[in-house]
N, CA, C and O of each residue as an XYZ file, in Angstrom:
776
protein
N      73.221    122.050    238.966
C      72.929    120.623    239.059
C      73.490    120.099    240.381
O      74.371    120.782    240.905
N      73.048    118.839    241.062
C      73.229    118.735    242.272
C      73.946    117.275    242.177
O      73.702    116.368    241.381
N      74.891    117.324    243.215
C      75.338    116.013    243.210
C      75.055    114.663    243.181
O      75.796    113.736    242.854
N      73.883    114.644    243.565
C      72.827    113.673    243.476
C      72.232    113.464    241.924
O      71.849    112.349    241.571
N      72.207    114.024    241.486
C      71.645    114.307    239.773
C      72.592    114.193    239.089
O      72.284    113.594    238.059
N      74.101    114.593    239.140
C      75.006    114.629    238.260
C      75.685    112.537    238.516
O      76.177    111.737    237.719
N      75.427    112.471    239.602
C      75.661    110.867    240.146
C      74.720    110.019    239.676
O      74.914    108.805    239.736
N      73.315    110.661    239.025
C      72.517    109.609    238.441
C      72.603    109.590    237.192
O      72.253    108.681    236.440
N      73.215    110.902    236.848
C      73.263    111.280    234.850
C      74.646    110.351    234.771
O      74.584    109.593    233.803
N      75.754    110.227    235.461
C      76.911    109.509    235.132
C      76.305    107.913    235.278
O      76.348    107.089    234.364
N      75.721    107.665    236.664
C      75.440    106.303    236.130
C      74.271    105.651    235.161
O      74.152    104.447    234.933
N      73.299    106.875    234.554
C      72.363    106.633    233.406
C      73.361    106.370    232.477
O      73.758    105.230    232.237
N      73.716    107.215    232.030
C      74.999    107.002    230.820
C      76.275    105.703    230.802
O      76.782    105.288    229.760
N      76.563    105.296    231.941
C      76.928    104.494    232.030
C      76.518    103.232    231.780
O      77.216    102.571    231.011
N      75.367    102.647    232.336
C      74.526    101.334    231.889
C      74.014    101.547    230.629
O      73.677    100.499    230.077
N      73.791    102.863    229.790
C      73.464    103.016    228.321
C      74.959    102.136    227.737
O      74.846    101.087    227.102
N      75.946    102.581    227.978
C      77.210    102.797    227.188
C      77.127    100.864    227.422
O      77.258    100.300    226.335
N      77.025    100.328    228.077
C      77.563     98.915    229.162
C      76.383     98.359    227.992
O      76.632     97.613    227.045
N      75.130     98.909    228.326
C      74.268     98.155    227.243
C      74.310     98.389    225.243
O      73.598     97.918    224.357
N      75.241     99.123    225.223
C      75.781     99.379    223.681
C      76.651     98.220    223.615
O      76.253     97.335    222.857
N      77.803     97.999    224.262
C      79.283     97.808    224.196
C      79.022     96.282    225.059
O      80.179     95.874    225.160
N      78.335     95.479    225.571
C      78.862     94.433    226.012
C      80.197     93.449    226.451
O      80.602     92.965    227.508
N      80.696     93.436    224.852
C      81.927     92.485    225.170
C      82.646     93.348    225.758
O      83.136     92.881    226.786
N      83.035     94.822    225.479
C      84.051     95.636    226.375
C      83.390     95.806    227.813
O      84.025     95.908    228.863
N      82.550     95.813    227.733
C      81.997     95.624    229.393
C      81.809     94.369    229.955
O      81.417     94.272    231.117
N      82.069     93.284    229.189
C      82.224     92.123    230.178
C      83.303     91.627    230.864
O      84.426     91.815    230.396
N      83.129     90.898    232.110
C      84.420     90.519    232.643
C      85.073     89.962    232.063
O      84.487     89.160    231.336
N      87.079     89.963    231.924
C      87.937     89.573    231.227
C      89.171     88.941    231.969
O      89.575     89.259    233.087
N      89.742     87.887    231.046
C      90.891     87.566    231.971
C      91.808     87.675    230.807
O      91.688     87.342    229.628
N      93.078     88.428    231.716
C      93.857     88.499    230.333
C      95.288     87.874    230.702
O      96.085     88.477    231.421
N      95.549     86.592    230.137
C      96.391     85.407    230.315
C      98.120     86.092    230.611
O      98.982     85.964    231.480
N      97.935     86.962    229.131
C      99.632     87.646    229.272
C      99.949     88.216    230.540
O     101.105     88.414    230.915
N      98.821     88.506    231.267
C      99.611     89.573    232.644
C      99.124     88.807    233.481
O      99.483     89.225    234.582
N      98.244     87.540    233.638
C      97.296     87.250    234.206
C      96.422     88.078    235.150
O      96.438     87.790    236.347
N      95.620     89.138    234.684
C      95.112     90.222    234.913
C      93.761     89.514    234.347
O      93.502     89.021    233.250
N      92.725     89.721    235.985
C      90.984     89.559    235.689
C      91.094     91.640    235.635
O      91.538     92.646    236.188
N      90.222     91.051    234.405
C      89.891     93.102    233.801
C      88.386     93.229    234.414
O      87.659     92.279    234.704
N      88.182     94.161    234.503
C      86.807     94.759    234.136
C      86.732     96.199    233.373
O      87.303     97.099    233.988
N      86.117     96.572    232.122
C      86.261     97.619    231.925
C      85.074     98.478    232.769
O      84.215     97.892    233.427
N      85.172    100.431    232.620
C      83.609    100.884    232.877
C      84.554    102.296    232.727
O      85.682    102.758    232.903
N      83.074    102.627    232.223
C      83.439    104.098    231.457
C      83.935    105.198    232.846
O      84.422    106.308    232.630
N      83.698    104.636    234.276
C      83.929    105.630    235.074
C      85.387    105.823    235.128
O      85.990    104.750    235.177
N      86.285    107.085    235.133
C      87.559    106.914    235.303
C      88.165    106.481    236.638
O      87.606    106.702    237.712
N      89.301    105.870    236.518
C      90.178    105.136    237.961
C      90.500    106.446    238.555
O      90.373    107.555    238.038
N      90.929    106.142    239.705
C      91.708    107.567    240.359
C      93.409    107.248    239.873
O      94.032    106.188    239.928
N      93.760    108.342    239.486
C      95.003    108.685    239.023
C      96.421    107.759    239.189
O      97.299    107.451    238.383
N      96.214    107.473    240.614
C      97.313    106.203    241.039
C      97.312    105.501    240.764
O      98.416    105.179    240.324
N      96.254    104.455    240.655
C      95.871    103.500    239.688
C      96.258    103.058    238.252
O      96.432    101.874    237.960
N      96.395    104.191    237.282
C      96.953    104.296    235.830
C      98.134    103.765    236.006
O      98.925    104.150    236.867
N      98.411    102.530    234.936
C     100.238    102.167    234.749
C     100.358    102.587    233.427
O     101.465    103.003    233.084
N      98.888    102.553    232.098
C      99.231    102.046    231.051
C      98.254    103.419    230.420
O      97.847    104.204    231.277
N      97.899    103.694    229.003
C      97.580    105.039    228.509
C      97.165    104.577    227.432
O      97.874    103.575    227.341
N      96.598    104.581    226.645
C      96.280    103.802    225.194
C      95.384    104.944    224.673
O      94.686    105.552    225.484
N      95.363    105.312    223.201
C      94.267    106.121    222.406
C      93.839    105.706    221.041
O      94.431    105.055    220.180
N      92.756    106.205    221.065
C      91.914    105.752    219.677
C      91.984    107.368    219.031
O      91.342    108.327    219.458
N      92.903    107.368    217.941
C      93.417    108.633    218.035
C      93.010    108.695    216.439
O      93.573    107.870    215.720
N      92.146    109.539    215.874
C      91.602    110.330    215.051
C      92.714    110.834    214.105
O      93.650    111.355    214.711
N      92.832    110.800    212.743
C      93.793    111.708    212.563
C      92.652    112.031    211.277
O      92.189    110.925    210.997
N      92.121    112.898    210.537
C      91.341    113.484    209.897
C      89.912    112.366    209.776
O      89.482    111.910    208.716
N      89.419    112.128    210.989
C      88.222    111.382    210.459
C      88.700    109.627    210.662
O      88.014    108.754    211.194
N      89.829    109.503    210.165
C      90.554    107.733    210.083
C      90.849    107.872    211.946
O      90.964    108.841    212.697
N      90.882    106.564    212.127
C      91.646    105.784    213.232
C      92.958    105.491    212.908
O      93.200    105.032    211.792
N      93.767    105.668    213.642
C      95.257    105.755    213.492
C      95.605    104.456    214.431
O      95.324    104.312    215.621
N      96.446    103.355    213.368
C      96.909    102.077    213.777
C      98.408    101.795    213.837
O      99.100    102.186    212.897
N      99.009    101.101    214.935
C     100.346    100.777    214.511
C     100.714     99.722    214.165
O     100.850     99.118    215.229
N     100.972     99.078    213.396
C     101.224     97.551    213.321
C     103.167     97.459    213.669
O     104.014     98.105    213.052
N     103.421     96.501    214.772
C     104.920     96.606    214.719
C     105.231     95.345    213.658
O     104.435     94.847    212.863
N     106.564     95.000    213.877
C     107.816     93.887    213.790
C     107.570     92.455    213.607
O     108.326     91.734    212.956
N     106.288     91.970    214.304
C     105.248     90.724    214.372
C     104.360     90.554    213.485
O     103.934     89.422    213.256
N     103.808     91.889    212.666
C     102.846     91.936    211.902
C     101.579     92.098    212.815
O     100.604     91.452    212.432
N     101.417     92.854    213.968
C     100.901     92.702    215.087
C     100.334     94.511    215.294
O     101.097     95.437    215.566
N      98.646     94.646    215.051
C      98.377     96.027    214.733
C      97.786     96.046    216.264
O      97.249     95.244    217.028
N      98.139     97.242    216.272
C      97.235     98.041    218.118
C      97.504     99.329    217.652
O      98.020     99.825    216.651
N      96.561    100.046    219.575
C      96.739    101.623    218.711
C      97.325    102.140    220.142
O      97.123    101.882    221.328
N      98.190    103.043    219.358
C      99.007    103.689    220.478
C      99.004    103.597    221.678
O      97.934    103.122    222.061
N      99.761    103.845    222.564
C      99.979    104.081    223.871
C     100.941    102.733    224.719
O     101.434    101.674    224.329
N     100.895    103.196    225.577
C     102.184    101.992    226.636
C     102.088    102.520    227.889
O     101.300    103.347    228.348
N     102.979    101.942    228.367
C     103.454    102.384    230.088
C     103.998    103.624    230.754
O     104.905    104.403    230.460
N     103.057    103.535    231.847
C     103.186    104.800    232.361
C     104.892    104.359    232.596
O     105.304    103.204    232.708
N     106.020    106.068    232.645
C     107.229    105.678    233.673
C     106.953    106.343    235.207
O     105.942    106.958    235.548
N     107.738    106.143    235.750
C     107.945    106.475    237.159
C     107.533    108.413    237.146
O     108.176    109.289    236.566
N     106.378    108.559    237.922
C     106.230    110.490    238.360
C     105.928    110.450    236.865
O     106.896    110.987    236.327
N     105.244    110.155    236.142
C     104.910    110.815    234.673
C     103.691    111.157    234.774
O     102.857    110.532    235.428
N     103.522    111.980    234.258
C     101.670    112.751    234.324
C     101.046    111.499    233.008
O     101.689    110.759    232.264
N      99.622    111.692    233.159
C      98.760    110.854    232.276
C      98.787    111.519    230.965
O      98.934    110.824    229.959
N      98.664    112.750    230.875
C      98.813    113.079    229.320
C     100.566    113.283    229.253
O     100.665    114.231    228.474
N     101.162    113.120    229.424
C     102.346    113.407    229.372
C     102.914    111.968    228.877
O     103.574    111.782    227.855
N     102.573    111.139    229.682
C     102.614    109.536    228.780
C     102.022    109.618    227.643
O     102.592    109.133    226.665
N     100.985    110.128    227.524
C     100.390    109.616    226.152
C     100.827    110.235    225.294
O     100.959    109.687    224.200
N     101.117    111.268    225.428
C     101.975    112.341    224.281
C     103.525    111.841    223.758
O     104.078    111.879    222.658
N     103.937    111.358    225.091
C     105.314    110.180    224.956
C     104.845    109.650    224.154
O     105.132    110.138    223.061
N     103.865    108.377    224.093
C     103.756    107.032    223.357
C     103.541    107.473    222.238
O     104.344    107.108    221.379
N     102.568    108.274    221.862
C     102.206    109.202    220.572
C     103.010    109.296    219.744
O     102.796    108.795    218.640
N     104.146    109.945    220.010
C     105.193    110.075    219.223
C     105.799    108.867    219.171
O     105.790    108.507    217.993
N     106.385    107.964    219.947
C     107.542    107.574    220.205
C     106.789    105.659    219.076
O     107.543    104.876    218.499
N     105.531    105.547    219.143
C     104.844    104.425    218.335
C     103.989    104.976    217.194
O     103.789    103.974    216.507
N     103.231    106.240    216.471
C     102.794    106.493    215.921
C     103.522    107.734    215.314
O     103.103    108.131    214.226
N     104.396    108.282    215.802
C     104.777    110.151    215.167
C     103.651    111.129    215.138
O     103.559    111.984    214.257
N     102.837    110.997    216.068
C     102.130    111.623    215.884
C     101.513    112.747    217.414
O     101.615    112.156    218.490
N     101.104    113.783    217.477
C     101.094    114.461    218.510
C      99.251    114.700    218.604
O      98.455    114.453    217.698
N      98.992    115.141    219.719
C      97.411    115.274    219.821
C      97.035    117.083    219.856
O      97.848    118.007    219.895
N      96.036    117.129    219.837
C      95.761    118.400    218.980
C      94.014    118.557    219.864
O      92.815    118.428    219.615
N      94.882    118.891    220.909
C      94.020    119.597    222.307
C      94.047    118.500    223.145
O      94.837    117.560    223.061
N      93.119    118.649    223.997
C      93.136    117.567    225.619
C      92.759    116.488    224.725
O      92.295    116.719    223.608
N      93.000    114.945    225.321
C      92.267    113.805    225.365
C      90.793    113.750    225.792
O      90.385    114.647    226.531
N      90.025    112.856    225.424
C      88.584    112.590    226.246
C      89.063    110.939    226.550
O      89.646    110.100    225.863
N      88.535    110.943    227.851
C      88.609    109.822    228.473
C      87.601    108.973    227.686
O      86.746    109.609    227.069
N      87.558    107.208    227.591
C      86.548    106.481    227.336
C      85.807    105.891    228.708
O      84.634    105.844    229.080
N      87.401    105.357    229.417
C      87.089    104.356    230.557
C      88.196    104.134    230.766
O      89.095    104.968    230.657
N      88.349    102.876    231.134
C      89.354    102.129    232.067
C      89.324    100.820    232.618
O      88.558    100.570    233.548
N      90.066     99.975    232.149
C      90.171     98.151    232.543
C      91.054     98.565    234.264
O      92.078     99.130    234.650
N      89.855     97.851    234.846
C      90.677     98.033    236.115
C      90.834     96.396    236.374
O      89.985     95.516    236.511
N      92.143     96.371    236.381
C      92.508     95.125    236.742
C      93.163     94.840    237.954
O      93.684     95.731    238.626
N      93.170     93.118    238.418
C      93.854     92.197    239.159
C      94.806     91.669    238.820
O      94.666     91.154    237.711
N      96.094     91.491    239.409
C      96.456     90.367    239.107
C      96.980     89.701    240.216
O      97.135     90.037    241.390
N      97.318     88.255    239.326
C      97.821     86.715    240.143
C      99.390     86.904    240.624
O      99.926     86.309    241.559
N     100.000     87.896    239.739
C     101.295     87.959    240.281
C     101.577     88.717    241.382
O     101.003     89.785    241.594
N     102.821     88.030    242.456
C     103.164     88.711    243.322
C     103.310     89.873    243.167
O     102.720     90.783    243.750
N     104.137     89.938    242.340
C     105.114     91.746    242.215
C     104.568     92.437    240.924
O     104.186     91.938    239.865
N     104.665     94.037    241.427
C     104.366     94.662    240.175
C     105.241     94.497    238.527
O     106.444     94.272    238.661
N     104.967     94.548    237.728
C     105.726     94.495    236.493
C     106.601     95.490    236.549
O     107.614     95.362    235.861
N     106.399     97.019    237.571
C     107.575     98.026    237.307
C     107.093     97.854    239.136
O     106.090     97.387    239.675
N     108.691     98.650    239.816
C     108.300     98.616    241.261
C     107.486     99.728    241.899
O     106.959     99.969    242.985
N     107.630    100.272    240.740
C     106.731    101.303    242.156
C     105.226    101.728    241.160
O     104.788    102.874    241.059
N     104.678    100.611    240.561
C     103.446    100.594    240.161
C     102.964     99.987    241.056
O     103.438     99.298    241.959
N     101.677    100.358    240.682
C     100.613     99.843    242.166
C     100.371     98.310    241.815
O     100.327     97.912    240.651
N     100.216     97.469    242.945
C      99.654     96.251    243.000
C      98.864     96.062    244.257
O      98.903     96.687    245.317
N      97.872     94.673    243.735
C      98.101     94.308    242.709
C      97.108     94.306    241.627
O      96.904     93.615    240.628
N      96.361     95.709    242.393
C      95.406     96.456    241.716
C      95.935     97.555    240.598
O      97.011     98.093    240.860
N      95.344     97.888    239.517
C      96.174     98.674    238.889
C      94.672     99.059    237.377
O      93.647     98.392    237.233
N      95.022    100.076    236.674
C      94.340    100.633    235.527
C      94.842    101.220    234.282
O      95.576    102.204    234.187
N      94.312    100.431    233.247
C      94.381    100.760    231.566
C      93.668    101.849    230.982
O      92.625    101.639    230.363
N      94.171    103.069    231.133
C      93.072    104.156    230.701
C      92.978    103.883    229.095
O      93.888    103.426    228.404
N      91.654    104.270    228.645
C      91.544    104.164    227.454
C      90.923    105.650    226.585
O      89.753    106.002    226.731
N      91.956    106.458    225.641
C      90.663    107.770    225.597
C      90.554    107.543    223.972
O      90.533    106.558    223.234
N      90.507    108.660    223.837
C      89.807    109.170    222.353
C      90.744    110.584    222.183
O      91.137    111.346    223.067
N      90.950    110.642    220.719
C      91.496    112.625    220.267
C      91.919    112.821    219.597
O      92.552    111.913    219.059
N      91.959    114.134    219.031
C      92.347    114.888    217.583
C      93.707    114.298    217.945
O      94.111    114.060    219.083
N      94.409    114.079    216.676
C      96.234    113.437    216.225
C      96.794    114.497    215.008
O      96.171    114.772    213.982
N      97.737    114.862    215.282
C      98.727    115.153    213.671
C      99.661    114.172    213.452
O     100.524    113.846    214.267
N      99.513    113.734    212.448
C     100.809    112.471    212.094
C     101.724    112.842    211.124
O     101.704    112.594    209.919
N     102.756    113.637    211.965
C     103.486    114.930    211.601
C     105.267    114.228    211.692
O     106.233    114.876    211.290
N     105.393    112.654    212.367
C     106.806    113.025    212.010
C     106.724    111.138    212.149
O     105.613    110.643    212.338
N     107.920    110.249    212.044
C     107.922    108.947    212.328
C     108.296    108.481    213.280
O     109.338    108.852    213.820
N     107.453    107.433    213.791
C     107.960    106.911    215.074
C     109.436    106.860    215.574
O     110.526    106.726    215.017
N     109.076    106.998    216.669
C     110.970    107.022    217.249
C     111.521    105.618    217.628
O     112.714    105.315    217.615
N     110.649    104.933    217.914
C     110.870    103.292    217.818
C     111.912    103.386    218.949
O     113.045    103.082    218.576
N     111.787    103.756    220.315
C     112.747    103.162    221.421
C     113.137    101.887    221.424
O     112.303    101.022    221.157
N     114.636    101.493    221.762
C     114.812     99.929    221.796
C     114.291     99.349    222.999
O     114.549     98.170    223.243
N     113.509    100.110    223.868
C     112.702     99.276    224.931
C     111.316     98.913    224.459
O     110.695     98.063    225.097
N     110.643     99.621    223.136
C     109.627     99.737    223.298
C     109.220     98.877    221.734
O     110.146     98.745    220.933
N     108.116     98.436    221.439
C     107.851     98.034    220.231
C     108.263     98.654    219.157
O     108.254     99.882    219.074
N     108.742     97.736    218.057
C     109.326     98.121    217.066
C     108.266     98.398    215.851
O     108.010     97.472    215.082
N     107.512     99.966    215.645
C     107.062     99.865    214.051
C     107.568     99.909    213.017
O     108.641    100.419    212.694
N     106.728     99.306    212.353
C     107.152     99.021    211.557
C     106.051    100.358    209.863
O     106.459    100.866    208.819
N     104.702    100.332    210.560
C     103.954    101.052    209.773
C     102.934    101.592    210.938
O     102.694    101.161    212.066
N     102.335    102.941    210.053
C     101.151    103.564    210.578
C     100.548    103.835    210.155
O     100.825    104.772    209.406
N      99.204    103.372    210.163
C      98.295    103.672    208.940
C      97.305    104.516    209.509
O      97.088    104.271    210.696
N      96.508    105.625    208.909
C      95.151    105.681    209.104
C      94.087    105.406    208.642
O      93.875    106.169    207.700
N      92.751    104.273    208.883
C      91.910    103.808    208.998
C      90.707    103.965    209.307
O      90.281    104.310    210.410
N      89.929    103.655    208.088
C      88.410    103.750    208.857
C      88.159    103.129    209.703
O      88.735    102.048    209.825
N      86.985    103.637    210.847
C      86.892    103.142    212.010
C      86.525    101.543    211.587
O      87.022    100.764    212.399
N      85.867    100.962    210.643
C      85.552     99.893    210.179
C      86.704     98.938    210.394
O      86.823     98.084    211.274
N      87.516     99.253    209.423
C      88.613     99.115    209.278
C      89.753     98.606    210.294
O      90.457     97.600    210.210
N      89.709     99.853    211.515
C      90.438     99.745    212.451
C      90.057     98.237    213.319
O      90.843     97.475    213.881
N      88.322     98.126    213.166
C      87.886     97.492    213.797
C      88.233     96.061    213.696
O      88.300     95.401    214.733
N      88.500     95.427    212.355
C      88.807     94.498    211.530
C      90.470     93.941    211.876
O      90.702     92.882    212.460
N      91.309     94.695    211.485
C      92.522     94.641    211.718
C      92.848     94.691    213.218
O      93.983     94.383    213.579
N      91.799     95.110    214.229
C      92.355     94.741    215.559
C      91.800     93.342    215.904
O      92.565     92.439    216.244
N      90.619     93.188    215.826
C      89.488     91.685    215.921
C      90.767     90.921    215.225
O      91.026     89.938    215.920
N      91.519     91.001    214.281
C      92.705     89.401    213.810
C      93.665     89.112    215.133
O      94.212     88.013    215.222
N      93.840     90.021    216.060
C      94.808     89.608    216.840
C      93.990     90.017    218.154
O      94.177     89.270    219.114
N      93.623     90.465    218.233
C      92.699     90.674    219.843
C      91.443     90.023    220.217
O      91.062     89.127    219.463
N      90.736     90.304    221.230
C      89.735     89.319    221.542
C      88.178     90.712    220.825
O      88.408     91.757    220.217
N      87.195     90.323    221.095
C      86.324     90.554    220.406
C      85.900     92.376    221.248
O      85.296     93.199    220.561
N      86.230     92.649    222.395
C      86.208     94.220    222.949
C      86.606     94.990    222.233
O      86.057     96.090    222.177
N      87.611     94.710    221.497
C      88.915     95.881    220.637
C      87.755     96.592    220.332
O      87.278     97.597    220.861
N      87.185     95.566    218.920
C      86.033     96.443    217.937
C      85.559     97.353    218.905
O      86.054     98.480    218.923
N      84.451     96.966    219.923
C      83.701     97.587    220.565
C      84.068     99.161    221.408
O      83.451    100.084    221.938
N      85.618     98.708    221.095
C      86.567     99.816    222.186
C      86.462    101.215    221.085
O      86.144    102.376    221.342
N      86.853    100.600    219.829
C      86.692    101.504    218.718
C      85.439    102.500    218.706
O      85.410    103.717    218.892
N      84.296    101.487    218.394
C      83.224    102.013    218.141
C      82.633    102.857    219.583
O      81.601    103.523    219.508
N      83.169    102.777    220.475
C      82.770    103.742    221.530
C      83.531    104.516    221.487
O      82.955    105.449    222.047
N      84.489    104.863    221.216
C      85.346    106.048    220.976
C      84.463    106.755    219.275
O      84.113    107.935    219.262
N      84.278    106.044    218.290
C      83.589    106.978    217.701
C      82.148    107.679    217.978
O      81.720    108.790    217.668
N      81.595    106.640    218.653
C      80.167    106.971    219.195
C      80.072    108.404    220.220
O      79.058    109.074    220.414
N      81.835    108.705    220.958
C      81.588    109.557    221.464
C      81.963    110.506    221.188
O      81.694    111.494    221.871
N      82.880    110.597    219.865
C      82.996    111.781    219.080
C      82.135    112.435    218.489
O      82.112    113.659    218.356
N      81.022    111.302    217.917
C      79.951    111.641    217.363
C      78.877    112.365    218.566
O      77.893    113.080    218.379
N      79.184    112.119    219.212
C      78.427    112.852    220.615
C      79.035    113.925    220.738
O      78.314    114.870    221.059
N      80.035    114.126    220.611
C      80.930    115.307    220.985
C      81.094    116.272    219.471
O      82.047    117.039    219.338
N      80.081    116.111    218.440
C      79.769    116.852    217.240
C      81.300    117.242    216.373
O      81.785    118.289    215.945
N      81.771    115.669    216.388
C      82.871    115.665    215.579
C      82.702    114.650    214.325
O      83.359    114.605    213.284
N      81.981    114.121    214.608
C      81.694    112.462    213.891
C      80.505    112.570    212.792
O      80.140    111.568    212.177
């Protein structure tokens, strides 16, 4: 296949996925960081990544954390300083869910964001450009969160139908979550898991 062909099959698939998923593909402003988002299934280049997040499978269910607030999301957090991308996520994995992944990640995309603030949130993250990877992957939920005192406090972990997951994130998030879900199952189901 030729580079030219493999550059039109990524961006065919891409405006498919953009025309499934809307609200996760529309432009976003997100007040807490004051960060204008855009998501798109193409991945950021590596420097870019601060943050790691997964829609993490654990027999078929979506695996949720709800902390301390009564406040459900699904795994992942901040990159630290020189940390590899799966190496964070395998951190957060454990350290908010107890749970470990069970082969590589698949990428979804990535919120590549702006922000209004001067300075980075950590110093030697990039500004004031920066990226939210988002993937998909097999989980064992094999031990309990380690609950760092830097890091959100759980409180529970449930696993969830993707329905489900979808529901309990839509009470506290804006209307993408769902959509974030359902493209992570859509591409398992592509990937003859689903």
């Amino acid at each position: 296949m030729t580079d030219t062909t493999e550059r039109t099959d990524t961006s065919a698939r891409s405006a498919e996925l953009a025309a499934l998923f809307p609200a996760l593909h529309a432009p976003q402003y997100w007040s807490w960081g004051r960060f204008d988002a855009q998501f798109s299934t193409e991945p950021p280049p590596d420097a870019l990544v601060t943050n790691i997040h997964l829609v993490g499978f654990a027999d078929g269910q979506v695996v949720l954390c709800r902390d301390d607030r009564d406040h459900w999301f699904l795994p992942g957090g901040t990159r630290e300083q020189d940390e590899g991308i799966v190496a964070c996520l395998a951190r957060e994995l454990r350290e908010e869910a107890g749970a470990r992944l069970l082969g590589e990640p698949h990428w979804l995309g990535a919120h590549r964001c702006r922000t209004e603030d001067p300075v980075p949130y950590r110093p030697w993250q990039p500004h004031p450009e920066k990226a939210w990877l988002w993937g998909w992957g097999e989980v064992a939920l094999d031990s309990a969160p380690t609950n760092p005192a830097d890091g959100e406090q759980v409180v529970e972990v449930r696993p969830v139908s993707p329905a489900e997951a979808q529901r309990l994130l839509l009470a506290g998030h804006d209307a993408w979550w769902g959509e974030l879900v359902a493209l992570a199952v859509e591409l398992r189901r592509r990937a003859g898991l689903g």
